[in-house]
C-alpha positions, 0 to 999 in steps of 0.5 A: 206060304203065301207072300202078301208083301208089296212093293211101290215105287214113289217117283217125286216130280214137283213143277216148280224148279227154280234152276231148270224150268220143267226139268223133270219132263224136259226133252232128253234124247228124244223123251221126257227126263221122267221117262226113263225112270218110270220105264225103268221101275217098271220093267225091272218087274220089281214093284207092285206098283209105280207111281209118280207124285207130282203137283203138276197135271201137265207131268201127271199126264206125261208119266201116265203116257210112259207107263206109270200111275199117277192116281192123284196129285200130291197136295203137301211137301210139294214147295221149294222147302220141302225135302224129297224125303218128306214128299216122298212121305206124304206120297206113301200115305196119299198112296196107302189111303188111295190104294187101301193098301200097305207096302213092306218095300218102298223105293224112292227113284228120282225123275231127274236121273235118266241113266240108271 
């Protein structure tokens, strides 16, 4: 039996936090905050797929250097109202019509929470 289900993780990284300018990529230890979650997602061998939504090209272009795809930036729910369910969303459907393709398990991983 073959198993077509697949996985994808959405890690949510807005730019504009009011509280912590930048936080998602600001320096913790030596890497960006974003980076331990992408490394993270990526070496648990769980997900087909581990994507970073985000409105921002400076954070797209450093989550591709830590290993994830960042295939496009997400263009709604990425506003100080939004919630991250509703980004995260949005994303999966940027994703699905991006991709051309649909996901049975979908994990939702925060950039801001480096120590899992």
């Amino acid at each position: 039996m073959v198993n077509d289900s697949k996985s994808i993780a959405i890690i949510p990284a807005r730019s504009g936090s009011q509280r912590v300018p930048k936080k998602n990529i600001i320096d913790f230890f030596g890497r960006p905050m974003i980076a331990y979650t992408i490394e993270a997602a990526v070496s648990s061998g769980e997900f087909d797929r581990v994507i970073v939504s985000t409105d921002s090209k400076e954070i797209a272009e450093i989550s591709a250097r830590w290993g994830a795809e960042v295939p496009f930036l997400r263009t709604e729910a990425a506003d100080s109202y939004s919630s991250v369910s509703e980004a995260t969303i949005f994303s999966l459907k940027q994703a699905e019509a991006y991709f051309k393709e649909t996901y049975d398990t979908v994990a939702l991983l925060m950039a801001n929470c480096p120590i899992r």
